[in-house]
N, C-alpha and C positions, 0 to 999 in steps of 0.2 A: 249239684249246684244249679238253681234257676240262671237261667240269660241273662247276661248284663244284672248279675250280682256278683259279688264280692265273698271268699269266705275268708273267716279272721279266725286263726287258731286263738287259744288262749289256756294260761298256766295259773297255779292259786297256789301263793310260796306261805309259810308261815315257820307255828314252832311246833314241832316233834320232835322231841330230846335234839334240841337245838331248829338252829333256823333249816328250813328244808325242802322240797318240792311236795306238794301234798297233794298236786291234781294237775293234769295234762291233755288236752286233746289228740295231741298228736305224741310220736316217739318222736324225741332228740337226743340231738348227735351228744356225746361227750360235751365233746368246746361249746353246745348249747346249753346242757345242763350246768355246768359251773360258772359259768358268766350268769346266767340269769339266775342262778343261786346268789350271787355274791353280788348284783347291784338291784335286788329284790331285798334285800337287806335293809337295815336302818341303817340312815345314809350319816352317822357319827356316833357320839357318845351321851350321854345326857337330856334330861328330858327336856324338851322345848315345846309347854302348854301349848304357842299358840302355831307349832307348827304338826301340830297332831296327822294331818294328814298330805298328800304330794303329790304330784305328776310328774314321771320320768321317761325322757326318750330319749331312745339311743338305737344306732346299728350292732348287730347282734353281730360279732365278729367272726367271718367264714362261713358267713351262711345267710339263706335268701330272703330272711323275714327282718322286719324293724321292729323294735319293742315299745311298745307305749301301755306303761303302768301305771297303774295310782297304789300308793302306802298308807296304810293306815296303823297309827300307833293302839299296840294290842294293848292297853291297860287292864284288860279285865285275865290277861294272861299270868301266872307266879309270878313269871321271872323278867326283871327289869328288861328294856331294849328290845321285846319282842314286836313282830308287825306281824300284818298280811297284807299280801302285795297280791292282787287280779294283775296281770298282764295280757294285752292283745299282740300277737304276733301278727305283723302285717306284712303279705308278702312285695319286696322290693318294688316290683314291678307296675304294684298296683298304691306304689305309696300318691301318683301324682293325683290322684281322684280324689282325696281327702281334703275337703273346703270344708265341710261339715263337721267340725271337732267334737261340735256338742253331742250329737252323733253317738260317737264315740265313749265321748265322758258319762253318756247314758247308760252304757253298757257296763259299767263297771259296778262290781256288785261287792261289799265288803263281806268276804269268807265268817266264816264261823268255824268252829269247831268240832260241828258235824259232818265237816265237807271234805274231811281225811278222806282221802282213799276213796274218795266218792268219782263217778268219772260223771266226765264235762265231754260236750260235743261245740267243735266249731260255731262262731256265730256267723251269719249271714248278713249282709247289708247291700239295700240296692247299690249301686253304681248312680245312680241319677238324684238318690235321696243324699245321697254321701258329699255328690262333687256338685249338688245346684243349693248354697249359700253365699251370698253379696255379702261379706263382713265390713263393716266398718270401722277401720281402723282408728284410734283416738290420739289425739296429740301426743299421749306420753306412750302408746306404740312408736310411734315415731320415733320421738327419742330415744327410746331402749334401741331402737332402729342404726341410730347414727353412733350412739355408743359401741354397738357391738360389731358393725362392719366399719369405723372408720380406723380399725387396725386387725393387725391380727394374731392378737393375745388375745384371750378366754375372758367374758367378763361375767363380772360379777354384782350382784343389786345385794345391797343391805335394805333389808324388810322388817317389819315386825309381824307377818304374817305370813302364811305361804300360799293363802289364795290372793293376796294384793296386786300379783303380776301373773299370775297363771294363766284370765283371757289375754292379755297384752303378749306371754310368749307363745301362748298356741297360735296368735294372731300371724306374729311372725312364722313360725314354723312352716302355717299355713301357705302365707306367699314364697317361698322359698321354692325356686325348681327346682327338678326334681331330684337332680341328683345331688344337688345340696339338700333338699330335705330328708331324704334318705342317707345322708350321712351326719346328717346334726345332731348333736347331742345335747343334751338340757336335762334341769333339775329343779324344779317351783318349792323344794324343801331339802337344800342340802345343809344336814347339821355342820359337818367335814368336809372341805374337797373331796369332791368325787373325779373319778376317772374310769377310763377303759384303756386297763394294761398303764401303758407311761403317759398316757395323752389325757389331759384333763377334760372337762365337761366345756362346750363350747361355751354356755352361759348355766348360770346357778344363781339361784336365790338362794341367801342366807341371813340367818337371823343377826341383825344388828351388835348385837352381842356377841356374838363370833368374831369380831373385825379383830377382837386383841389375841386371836388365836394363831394369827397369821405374822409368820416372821415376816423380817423386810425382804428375804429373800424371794418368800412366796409373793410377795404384794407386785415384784419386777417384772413376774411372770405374768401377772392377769391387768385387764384393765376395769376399770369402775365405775358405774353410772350413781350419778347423787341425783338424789331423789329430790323432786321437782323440778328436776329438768324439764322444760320445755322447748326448747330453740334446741339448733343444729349445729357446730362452729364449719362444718364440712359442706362445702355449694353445691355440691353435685345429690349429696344427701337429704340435702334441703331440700331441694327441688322436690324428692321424691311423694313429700306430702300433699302435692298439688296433682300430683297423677290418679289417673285413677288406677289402682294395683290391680286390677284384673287384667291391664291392659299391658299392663308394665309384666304382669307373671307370666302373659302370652308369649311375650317377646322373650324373658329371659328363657322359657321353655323352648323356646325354638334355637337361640344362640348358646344355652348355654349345655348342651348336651352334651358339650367333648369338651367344656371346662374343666376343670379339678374343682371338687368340690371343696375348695378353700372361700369361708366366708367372706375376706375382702372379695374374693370374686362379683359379689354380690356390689358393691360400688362400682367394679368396673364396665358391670353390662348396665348398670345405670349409667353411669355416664357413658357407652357407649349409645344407649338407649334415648338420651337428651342431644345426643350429635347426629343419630341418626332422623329424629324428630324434629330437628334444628329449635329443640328449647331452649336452647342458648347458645349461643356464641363460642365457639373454639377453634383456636388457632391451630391448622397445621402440626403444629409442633407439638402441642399436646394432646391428638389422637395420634400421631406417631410414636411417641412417649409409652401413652395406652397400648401400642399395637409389640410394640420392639420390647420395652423395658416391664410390662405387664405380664406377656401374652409369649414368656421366650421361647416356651417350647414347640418343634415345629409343628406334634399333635395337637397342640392344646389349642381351641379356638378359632380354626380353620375356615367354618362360616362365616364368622363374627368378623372375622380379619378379613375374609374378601368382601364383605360386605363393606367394613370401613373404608379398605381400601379403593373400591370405588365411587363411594363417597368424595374421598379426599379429592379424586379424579377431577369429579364434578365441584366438591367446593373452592380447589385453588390447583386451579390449570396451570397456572406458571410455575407451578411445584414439580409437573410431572416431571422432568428428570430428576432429578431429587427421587423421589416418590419409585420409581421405575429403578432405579439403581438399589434402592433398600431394596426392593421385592428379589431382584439378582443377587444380594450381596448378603441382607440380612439374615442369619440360621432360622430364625421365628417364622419367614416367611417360605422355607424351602419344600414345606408341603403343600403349598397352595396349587392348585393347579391353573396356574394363570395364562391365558392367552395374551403371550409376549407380543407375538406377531400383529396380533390387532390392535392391541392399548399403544405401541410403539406409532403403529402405521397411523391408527386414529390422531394421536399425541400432534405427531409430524404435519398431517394433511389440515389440523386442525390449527397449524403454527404456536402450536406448544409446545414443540421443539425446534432444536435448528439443525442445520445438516450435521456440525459438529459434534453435536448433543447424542445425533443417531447413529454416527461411528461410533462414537466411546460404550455407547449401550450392547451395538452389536460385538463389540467386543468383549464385551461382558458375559454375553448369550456364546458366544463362538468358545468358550472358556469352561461351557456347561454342560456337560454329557445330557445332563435330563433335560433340559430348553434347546436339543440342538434340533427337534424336528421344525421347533420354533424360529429358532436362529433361519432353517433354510427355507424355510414359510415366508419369512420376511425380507429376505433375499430376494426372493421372486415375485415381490407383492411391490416392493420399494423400485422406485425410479430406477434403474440401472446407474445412471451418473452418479447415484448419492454412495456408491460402495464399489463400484467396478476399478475404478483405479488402484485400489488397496488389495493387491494379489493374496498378501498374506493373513487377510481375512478369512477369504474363502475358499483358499485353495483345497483345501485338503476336503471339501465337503460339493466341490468342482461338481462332479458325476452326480450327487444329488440333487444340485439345482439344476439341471439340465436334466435328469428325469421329471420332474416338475413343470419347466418352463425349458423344455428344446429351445424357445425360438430367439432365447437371450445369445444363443451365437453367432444371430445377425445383427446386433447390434452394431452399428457404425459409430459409436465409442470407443468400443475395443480398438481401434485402429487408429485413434486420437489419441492412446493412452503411451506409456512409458513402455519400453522394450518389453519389459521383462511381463508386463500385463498382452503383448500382444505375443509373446512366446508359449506364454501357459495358454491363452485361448485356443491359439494356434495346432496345439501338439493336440486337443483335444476335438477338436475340428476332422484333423488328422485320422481319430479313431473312430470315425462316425461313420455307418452306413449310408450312404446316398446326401449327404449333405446337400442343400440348397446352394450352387456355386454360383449363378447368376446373382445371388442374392450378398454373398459374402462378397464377390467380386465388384458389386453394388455400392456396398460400403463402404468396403477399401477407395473405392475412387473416391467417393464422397468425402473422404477425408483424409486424399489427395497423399495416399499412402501404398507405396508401391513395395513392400519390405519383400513382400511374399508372392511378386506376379511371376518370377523365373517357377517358384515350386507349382504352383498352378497352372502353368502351361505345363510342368511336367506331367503334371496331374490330368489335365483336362487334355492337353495337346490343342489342334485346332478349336476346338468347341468353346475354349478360351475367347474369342472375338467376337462371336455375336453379343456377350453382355457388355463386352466393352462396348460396342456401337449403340446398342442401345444404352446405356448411358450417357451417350453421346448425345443420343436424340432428344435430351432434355436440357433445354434453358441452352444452349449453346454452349457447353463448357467447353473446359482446355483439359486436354488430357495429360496427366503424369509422367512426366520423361520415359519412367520404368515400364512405363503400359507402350509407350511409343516405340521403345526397344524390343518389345515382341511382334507389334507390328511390322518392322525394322526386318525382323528376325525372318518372320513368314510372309512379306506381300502376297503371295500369289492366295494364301489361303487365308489370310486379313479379308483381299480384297473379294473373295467368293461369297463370305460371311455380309461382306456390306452391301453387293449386288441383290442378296435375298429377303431386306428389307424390305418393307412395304414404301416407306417413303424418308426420304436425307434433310438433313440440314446444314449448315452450315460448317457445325463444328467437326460432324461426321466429314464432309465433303474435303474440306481444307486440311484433314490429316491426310493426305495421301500426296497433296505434293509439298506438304511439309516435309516428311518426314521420308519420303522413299524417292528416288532415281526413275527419272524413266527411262531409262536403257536396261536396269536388272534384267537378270536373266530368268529372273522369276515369274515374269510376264509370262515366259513361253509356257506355262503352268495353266492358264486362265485361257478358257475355251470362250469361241465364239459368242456361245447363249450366255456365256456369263456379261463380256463385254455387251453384248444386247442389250441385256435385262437392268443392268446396271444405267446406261446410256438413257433406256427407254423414260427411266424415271430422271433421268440429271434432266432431261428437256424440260420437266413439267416447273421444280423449282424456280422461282421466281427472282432470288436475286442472278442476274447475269454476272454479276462477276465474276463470279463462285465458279459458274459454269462453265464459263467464257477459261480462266482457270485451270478445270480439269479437260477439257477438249484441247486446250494448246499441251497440255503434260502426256495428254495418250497422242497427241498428234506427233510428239516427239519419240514418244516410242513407235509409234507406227513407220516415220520415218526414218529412224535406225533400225529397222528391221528388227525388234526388240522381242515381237510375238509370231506366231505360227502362221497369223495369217494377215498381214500385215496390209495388204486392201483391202481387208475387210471390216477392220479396224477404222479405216480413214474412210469406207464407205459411211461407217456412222457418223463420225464427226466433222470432217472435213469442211464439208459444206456451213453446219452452222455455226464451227470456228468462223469461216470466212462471212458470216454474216454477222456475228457481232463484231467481229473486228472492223466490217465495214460501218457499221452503228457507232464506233470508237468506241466498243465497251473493250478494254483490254485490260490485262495483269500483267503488270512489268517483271514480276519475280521468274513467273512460267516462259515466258516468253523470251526473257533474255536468256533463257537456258534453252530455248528452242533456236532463237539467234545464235547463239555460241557452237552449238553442235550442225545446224546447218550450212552458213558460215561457213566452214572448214571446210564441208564438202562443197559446195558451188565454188570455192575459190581452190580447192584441186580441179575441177571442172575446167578453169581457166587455160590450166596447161595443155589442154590436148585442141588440136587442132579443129575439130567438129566440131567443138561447143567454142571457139573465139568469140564468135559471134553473138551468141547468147547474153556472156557476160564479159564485155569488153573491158570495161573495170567495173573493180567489187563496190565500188558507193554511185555506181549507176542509176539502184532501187534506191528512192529518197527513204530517210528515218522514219517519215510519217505514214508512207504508203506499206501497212502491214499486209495486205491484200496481199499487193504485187508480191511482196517477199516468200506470200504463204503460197499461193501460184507456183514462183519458180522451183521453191524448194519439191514440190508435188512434181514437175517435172523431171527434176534431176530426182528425185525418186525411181520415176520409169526406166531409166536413163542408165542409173547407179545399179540396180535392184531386177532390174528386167521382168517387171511387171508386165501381166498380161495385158495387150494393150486396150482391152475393151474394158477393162476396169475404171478407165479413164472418165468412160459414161457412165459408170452404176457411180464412181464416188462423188462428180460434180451434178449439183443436182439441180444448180442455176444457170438458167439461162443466159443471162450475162455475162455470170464468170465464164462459164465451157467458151464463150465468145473472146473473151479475152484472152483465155488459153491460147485458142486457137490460131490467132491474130496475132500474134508474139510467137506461135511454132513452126507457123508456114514455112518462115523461109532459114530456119533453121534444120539440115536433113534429116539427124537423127531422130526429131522430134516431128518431122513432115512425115518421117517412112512412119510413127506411132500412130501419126491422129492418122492416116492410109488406114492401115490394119487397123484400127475403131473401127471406119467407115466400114470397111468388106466385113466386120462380124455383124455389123447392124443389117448390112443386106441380106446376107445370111439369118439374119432371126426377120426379116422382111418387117424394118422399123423405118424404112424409107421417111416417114410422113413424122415424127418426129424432130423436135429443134435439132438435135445432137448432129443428126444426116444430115440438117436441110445447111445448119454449118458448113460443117465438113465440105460439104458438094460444092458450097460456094466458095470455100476460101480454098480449098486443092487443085 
C-alpha cells in the first residue's frame, strides 16, 4: 500500500443456485461471511420499479471493517428477487477520512455474470482525495438531521424513490464522528425492515407503499420524518444549520471519543458544543442536566464533562458549591480526574465560597479514598483557621499533612482552639524529632496558653526560659501565670537565661520582682558574672523606675545575705540605688519589702548596748529620707554580717554619701573601729590621696 493511502477490501454477492458470495478480496471469518451473505441480500419481498437499486451501511459484527454496498436489482436473472450487491469493506479505523462519498460511490461496479469465481484485488484510495471534500449540506439534510437524532428510535423516510435521499444520508453519515459513524447503520432501499441480529437499521428509506405493512406495533418502535419537512421543533438542533459542520465534526471528533455511539449522543455534543461556543444561552441547570442525567456513566464522556464542567466554573461562580459537590457526590462524574485542591482553594480565595461552604466540601473529600491526596493537598494550601479547629476532620490523615507542611505545628491557633484540638496537636508534637520549641513556646504565649508549660519544662528543663524572655522582649507583654510558675519554680536558672540577653525591657525586667523573693535561696545559685552581666545592661535602660525596682529587690537580697557574695552584689548596685532614690525616682512595692525586712533588723539593733546610739528610736530616719534609711541599713549590714571592712569603699562610690556615712559612724564604736580598718587597708594599697582616706583621716 502507497503512504497516506487507504486499502478498501471488497466482496461481489449475487445468485449461484441461490443468493451467494461470488468474489472476495480477502478471506473472512465465518460471522463475516453470513452477515454480509444475508444483508447483501434483497432487502424484502416484491418488486419495487423504482427502487431497483441501494446503498447500504452497516458495522460488520466482530470484526474490523464497515460495509458500504450498493444493490442492484438482477432482472435479467430466471428467478424473481435476485441482486448483486459490490461491497467495500472499510477498515474501522480508517472510517474517520471518509468526506469524500462520491469517492466511493465511484467505485462501485454492477457484477455480471461473468464475475463468478472471478478474483478481485483491494481497491486503493488516497487519504487526502478521500477526506478533502466541503459538503454542503441542504435544508432537508437538516431536517432528516433533527428527525433522526431528536430521539432514539430508528427512523424511518417514506420515499418514492431510493436515490431521493441517498446524498442527503451519506451527507449525514458523513459528519458523524467517528465512532458514531462507524457504527451507524442505514439503508436508501429498504423494501422490509432491516436489521443486524435484534437491533434494527438506525435509518431506512422505504417505499411509500410499504407504510401499510407495518403493524402498530412496529410504527412504536421507529420514528418518522414526513417529507417536506423543513424546520426543526428541537433548539439545540436548529441551531446546527447555522454552523458550519466541519467545525462542529472537529469538535464532536475530539469530545466524542469515549461517547457510546448512540445517535442522541449526537444532540448532546451539539448542545454541548453551543454552550461551549456560548451560541446560546444556558442555565446552569441545564448543562448539569446534560453532564448528570445524559452523560451517567463514569466512563462515558470524561473530556466533555471536564470540559463543561469548567465552563460552568467560569459561567456561574455562585454555583461553585453546588457544582463542586456534584463532582464529590455524583457517580457520572467519579472518573474525572479533578483537582479538588485547587477549584476548592481557587472557589474560596475567589469568594465563591464561604468558610462554611469549604468545611462541608472537605468533608466530603475527607470521605473519599480516591480525593484524599486532594483532601490533604488542601489542607495545607487552606488558611489553617478555616479547618484547624475541626479535629475530626483531619485526624486520622494528621502525619500526612505534616509531611507536607511540617511547619503547621507552629501555628499559634492550635493553642487558641478547644482541648481536644490542642491534645491531638500536642501528642503529635511529642513524636517529632527535634521540634522547633522556641517557636511552639512562641505560640503558646501568644495565645496566652499555658496547658502545656509543666511538660515542656519537663522536656526542655532550663532551656525552657530563654524563649519565654524573649517573648518578653516584645511589645511589652504580660506573661501567663503558668509561665510565671516555672519561673517561680527555677529563679536562679530563669534569671541566668535573662542575664544573657542582649538587651531588657520592661516586661522582662518587672517579672522578677513580681513574681519571685528576694531572700530565696536560689540566689545563692547565680554567680558573680551573671549578677555583672545582668546589672551591666539594667543601667543602660532608660525607664528608671524599672531600674530603681530591680536595684532595691537585689539590694534586699544582698542585705539578707541571700547570695554567695553578698558585697559584691551591693558593690554593683548600691550606689545607683542611692542615686535614684536621691533623684526621688522610687518603687513603693520593692521598697516596702526592703523596709519591712530591714526594719526588723535595725530595731533588733536597738537592744544591745553599742548600737543605742545609732538608733535611739526606730522613726528617727524621716519617711521621706530613703537615702538615710538605705545608708543605715548598709551599715548594720557590716555590723550584722561582718563584712570585710574595705568593702565599704569598693561599694560606696560617691563622694557625698561615703561622707555621710562617715559623719553618722564616727562616734558610734562599732562602726568607728569599721571605717579604722577601711582606712589601714587603703594605706596598705597606698590610696592615701583618694576622697575615701582624705575622709576617713579627717573625721577619725
Amino acid at each position: 500500500m502507497v503512504e497516506n493511502n487507504i486499502k478498501v477490501q471488497q466482496t461481489i454477492h449475487g445468485y449461484k443456485e441461490g443468493h451467494t458470495l461470488l468474489s472476495s478480496s480477502l478471506d473472512l471469518t465465518i460471522g463475516e461471511r453470513k452477515e454480509l451473505q444475508l444483508l447483501s441480500d434483497y432487502s424484502g419481498t416484491g418488486i419495487e420499479s423504482s427502487f431497483s437499486e441501494y446503498i447500504t451501511g452497516y458495522p460488520l459484527s466482530n470484526s474490523k471493517y464497515y460495509a458500504l454496498a450498493k444493490t442492484w436489482y438482477a432482472s435479467e436473472m430466471p428467478r424473481p428477487g435476485c441482486v448483486w450487491t459490490h461491497t467495500l469493506l472499510i477498515e474501522i479505523s480508517a472510517i474517520w477520512t471518509i468526506k469524500n462519498f462520491e469517492l466511493l460511490l465511484g467505485a462501485f461496479k454492477r457484477p455480471a455474470k461473468e464475475m463468478v469465481n472471478k478474483k478481485i484485488e483491494p481497491i486503493e484510495f488516497s487519504i487526502s482525495e478521500l477526506s478533502n471534500r466541503k459538503l454542503r449540506p441542504t435544508p432537508r439534510q437538516y431536517a432528516v438531521s433533527c428527525s433522526l437524532y431528536s430521539n432514539d428510535k430508528p427512523l424511518i423516510i417514506y420515499s418514492n424513490a431510493e436515490t431521493e435521499f441517498q446524498k442527503d444520508i451519506l451527507t449525514i453519515w458523513t459528519y458523524q464522528w467517528p465512532r458514531l459513524k462507524r457504527n451507524f447503520s442505514f439503508c436508501t432501499g429498504s423494501i422490509a425492515l432491516r436489521s443486524i441480529g435484534k437491533e434494527f437499521f438506525d435509518l431506512q428509506v422505504m417505499p411509500e407503499n410499504r407504510e401499510r405493512m407495518l403493524t402498530r406495533l412496529d410504527k412504536e418502535k421507529f420514528s418518522f420524518y414526513v417529507s417536506g419537512t423543513k424546520g426543526c421543533n428541537d433548539e439545540i438542533l436548529d441551531l446546527y444549520k447555522n454552523q458550519d459542520p466541519e467545525v462542529v465534526l472537529d469538535f464532536m471528533t475530539k469530545f466524542g471519543s469515549d461517547l457510546l455511539p448512540n445517535k442522541e449522543n449526537f444532540s448532546l455534543l451539539l448542545r454541548a458544543y453551543a454552550a461551549m461556543n456560548n451560541i446560546n444561552s444556558q442555565e446552569y441547570v441545564k448543562i448539569m442536566q446534560l453532564l448528570v442525567r445524559d452523560l451517567p456513566l463514569p466512563s462515558e464522556g470524561k473530556l466533555l464533562k471536564s470540559n463543561l464542567v469548567q465552563l460552568l466554573f467560569n459561567l456561574s461562580p455562585k454555583n461553585n458549591f453546588s457544582l463542586i459537590t456534584s463532582l464529590l457526590t455524583e457517580n457520572a462524574f467519579s472518573e474525572l480526574n479533578w483537582d479538588f485542591a485547587l477549584v476548592i482553594f481557587t472557589s474560596w480565595t475567589g469568594k465563591n465560597l464561604s468558610e462554611v461552604q469549604v468545611l462541608k466540601l472537605l468533608e466530603l473529600l475527607k470521605d473519599s479514598e480516591t480525593n484524599r491526596p486532594d483532601f490533604i493537598r488542601l489542607l495545607t494550601t487552606l488558611p489553617s483557621n478555616v479547618w484547624i479547629s475541626r479535629p475530626t476532620l483531619y485526624k486520622a490523615v494528621l502525619n500526612d499533612i505534616l509531611t507536607q507542611n511540617g511547619e503547621l505545628i507552629y501555628k499559634e491557633l492550635i493553642w487558641k482552639s478547644e482541648d481536644i484540638v490542642q491534645d491531638l496537636w500536642w501528642s503529635k508534637i511529642t513524636r517529632i524529632k527535634n521540634p522547633k520549641w522556641p517557636k511552639i513556646i512562641d505560640n503558646m504565649l501568644e495565645a496566652e496558653n499555658g496547658r502545656f508549660s509543666e511538660e515542656i519544662f519537663s522536656i526542655l528543663g532550663d532551656r525552657v526560659f530563654e524563649p519565654i524572655f524573649q517573648w518578653l522582649n516584645r511589645d511589652n507583654k504580660i506573661l501567663p501565670l503558668d509561665w510565671e510558675y516555672l519561673i517561680k519554680q527555677k529563679p536562679s536558672s530563669a534569671f541566668k537565661s535573662l542575664s544573657i540577653l542582649n538587651k531588657y525591657n520592661n516586661s522582662q525586667l518587672s517579672i522578677i520582682p513580681k513574681v519571685l523573693s528576694p531572700t530565696e535561696g536560689a540566689w545563692f545559685e547565680v554567680s558573680d558574672s551573671d549578677f555583672e552581666r545582668f546589672f551591666k545592661k539594667v543601667q543602660t535602660i532608660g525607664d528608671l523606675q524599672t531600674q530603681t525596682s530591680l536595684y532595691t529587690f537585689f539590694t534586699t537580697t544582698a542585705f539578707s545575705n541571700s547570695v554567695v557574695h553578698p558585697e559584691i552584689l551591693s558593690e554593683l548596685i548600691f550606689q545607683p540605688l542611692h542615686n535614684n532614690l536621691k533623684g526621688s525616682i522610687f518603687d513603693f512595692h520593692t521598697w516596702n519589702r526592703f523596709k519591712m525586712l530591714m526594719g526588723r533588723d535595725l530595731y533588733d539593733m536597738i537592744e544591745l548596748d553599742f548600737f543605742s546610739k545609732l538608733f535611739k528610736e526606730r522613726n528617727e530616719v524621716p519617711e521621706w529620707d530613703h537615702c538615710e534609711f538605705l545608708r543605715r541599713s548598709l551599715i548594720s549590714c557590716f555590723l550584722k554580717y561582718k563584712w570585710d571592712p574595705y568593702y565599704i569603699v569598693q561599694i560606696v562610690k560617691d563622694e557625698h554619701t561615703f561622707k555621710k556615712i562617715v559623719e553618722f559612724g564616727v562616734d558610734v564604736k562599732p562602726v568607728k573601729k569599721i571605717l579604722k580598718q577601711a582606712r589601714q587597708k587603703l594605706e596598705e594599697n597606698r590610696l592615701e590621696k583618694t576622697f575615701y582616706y582624705k575622709i576617713l583621716d579627717k573625721n577619725l
